[in-house]
N, C-alpha and C positions, 0 to 999 in steps of 0.2 A: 207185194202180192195182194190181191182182192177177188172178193166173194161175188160172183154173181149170183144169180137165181138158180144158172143152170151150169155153170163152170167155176174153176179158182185157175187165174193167170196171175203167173209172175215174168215179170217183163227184165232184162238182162242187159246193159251195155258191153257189147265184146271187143277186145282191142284193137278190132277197126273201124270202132266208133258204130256200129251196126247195131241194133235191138233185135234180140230173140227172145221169143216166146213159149214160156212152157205152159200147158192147159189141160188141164184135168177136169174132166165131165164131172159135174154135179151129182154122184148117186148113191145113193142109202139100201142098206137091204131090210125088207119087211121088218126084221125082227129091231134094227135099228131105229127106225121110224116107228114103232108103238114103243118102244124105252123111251123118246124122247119125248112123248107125251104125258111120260107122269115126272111129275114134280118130285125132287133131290134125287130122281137117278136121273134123267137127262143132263143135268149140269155133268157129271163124272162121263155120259155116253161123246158130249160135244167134247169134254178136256181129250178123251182118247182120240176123236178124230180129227180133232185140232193135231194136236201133237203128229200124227200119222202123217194127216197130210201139208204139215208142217217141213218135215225129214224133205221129205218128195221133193219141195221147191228148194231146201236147200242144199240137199243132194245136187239139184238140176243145175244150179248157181254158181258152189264152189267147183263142178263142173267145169262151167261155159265159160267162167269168169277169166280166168290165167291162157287159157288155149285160145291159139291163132284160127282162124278159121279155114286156114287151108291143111289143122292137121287133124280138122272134126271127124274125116273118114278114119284115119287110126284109131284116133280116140275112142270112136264106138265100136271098130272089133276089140279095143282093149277091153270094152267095159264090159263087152257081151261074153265074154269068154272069163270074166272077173265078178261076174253079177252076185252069183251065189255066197262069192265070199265077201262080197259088198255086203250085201244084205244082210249075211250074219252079225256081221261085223257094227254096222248101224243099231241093230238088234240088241247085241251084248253092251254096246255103250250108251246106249237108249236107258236098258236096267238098269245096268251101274250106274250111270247119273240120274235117275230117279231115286235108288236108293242112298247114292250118297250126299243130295242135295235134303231129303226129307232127316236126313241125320244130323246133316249140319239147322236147318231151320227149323226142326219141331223137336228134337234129343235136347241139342245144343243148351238152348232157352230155359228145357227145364232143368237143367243140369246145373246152367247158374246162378239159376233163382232159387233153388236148394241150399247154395251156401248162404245164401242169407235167409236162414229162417230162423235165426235167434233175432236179427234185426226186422223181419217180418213174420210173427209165427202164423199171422190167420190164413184159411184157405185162400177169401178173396185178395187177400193182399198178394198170395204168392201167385195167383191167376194172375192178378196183375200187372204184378212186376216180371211174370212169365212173359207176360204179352209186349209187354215196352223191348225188355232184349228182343224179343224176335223181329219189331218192327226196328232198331235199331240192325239190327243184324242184317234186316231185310235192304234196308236202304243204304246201308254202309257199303254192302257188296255193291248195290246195282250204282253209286257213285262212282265205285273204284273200278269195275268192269265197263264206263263208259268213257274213263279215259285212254285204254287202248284204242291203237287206230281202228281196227274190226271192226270191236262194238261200235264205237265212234259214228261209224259208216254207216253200220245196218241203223241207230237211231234217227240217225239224219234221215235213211229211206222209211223210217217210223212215222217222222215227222212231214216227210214228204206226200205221205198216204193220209194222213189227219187232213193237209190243207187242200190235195185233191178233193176229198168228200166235202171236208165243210163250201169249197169252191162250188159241188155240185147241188148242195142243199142251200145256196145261195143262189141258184141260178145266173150265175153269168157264163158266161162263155170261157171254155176249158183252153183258156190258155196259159203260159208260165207266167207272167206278168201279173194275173187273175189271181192264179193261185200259189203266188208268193208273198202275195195281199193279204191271205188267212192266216188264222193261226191254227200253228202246228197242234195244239191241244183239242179233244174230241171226248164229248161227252161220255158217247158210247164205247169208247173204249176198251179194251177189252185186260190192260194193265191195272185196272181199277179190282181187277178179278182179285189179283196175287194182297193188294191193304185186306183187303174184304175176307181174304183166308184170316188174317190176322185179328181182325175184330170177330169177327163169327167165333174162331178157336177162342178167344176171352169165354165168351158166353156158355158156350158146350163143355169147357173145362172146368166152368164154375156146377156143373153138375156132379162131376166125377171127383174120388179123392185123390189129392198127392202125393199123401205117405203110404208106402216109403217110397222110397225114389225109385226104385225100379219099378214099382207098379203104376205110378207116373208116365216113366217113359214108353211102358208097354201098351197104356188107352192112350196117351197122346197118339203112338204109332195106328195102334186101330181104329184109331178115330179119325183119322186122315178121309176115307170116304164119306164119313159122315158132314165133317167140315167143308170139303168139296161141293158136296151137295146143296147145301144150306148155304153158302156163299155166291154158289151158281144164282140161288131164286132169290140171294138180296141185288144182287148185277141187274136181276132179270126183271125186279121191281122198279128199282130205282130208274131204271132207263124207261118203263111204263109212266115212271109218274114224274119225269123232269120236263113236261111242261105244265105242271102247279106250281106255281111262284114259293110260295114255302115251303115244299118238298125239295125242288131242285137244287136245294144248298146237297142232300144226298148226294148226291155226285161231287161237289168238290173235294172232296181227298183224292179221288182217283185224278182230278184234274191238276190235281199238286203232283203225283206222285209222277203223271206226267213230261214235268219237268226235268226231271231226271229221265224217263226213258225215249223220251224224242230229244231232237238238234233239230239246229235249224239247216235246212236242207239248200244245198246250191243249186242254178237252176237245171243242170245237168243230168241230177236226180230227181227233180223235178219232172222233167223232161219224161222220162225212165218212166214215173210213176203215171205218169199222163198214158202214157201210150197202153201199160197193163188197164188202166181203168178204163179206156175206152175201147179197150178187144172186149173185157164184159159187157161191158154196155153194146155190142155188135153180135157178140155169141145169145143175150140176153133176146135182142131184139130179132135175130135169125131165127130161134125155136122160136120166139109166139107167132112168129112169120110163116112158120112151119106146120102149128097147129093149127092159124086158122085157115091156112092152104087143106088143113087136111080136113078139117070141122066142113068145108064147103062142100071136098070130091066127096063125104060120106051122104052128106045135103043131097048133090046132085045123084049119086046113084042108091 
């Protein structure tokens, strides 16, 4: 999937070898566009519409993915007459996995960095040895969840999308060949988000106290948007200032962490990724085509 100015396409290979396209306009409502003007709540306003229209495409995916294309006409009275309890259904497992991932990664951590507090009693030691389990914990899952075929898949299309763009901020020519030549790894990335939760959380937790453990684990929980927040405008910095020669070491953990969440992609996927970033670049280049067709007719009359 990719972000244009004025769409987000995800491009789909279907079992006849054919690409489909799912595209969803660009659009914000007022009150969404002045939250994202102020600094530590627009990071949490972008996680929610990330995540939103996140679901969308991959809704649209496991969709299109397994179905033959001559039984797309069933397929959509089934889905139209099932929508409602689609929708709930993505809904209630949306909460649940927010709440049981925030359980296992901000609870967890402190939970067993508690049992060593005769071996660490100071606060900053238990921050910090809070923070190493989490980053542990962080990265052990997203190791073990990439040896499944699934993830496996979607990484490779991870990495697929890094070398498209770096292909395109090289300027050559979008071809597979071109952009198998890049590396899968991208400054900008948006994985560097989830390290960055975990150093931010260090810092904000060395404000607050530990003991006893349950009130621990009750500002860890609340603190959740605030970490959010603060993690958003270290991403949002550091991608501001990595072209200063000694700043832009900032960004290498997110390019390690990298590593783990791209593969290297085959050119098939490649292919797939090609074709989503150039319907942007087409939907992109149709509205300014469209504005200045219209900036003229207001000209002329």
């Amino acid at each position: 999937m990719f972000a244009g100015k004025n769409s987000f396409v995800s491009a789909i290979r279907r079992k006849d070898n054919s690409i489909e396209y799912f595209e969803v306009e660009r659009e914000e409502s007022n009150i969404a566009k002045q939250l994202k003007k102020i600094p530590f709540v627009r990071g949490i306003v972008a996680l929610v519409q990330a995540s939103a229209n996140g679901i969308k495409h991959l809704d649209f995916a496991s969709d299109r993915y397994d179905v033959d294309p001559e039984d797309d006409e069933k397929m959509l009275e089934e889905k139209e007459t099932s929508k409602l309890v689609m929708m709930l259904g993505i809904g209630v497992v949306g909460v649940l996995s927010f709440i049981v991932s925030k359980l296992i990664f901000t609870v967890t951590p402190a939970i067993v960095a508690n049992f060593f507090t005769d071996l660490v009693p100071t606060k900053t030691g238990q921050v910090l040895l809070e923070g190493l389990f989490k980053l542990i914990l962080l990265l052990g899952y997203i190791y073990i969840i990439s040896l499944t075929p699934l993830i496996k898949r979607v990484f490779q299309y991870h990495g697929a999308e890094h070398k498209v763009i770096n292909c395109y901020e090289s300027n050559l020519p979008l071809t597979v060949e071109n952009v198998q030549s890049q590396s899968r790894l991208h400054y900008r990335c948006g994985s560097s988000f989830m390290l960055f939760t975990v150093f931010v959380g260090i810092f904000v937790y060395m404000f607050v106290a530990t003991d006893p453990l349950w009130w621990r684990i009750v500002n860890r929980i609340f603190l959740i948007p605030v970490v959010i927040g603060l993690s958003f405008e270290v991403l949002y910095v550091t991608n501001k200032l990595r072209n200063i020669p000694v700043l832009h070491v900032l960004g290498y953990p997110g390019l390690w962490l990298q590593l783990l969440t791209t593969k290297e992609p085959n050119d098939d996927q490649v292919e797939v990724a090609l074709h989503s970033f150039k319907r942007v670049l087409e939907n992109d280049d149709v509205k300014e085509a469209e504005a200045i067709v219209l900036e003229e007719s207001n000209q002329v009359m």
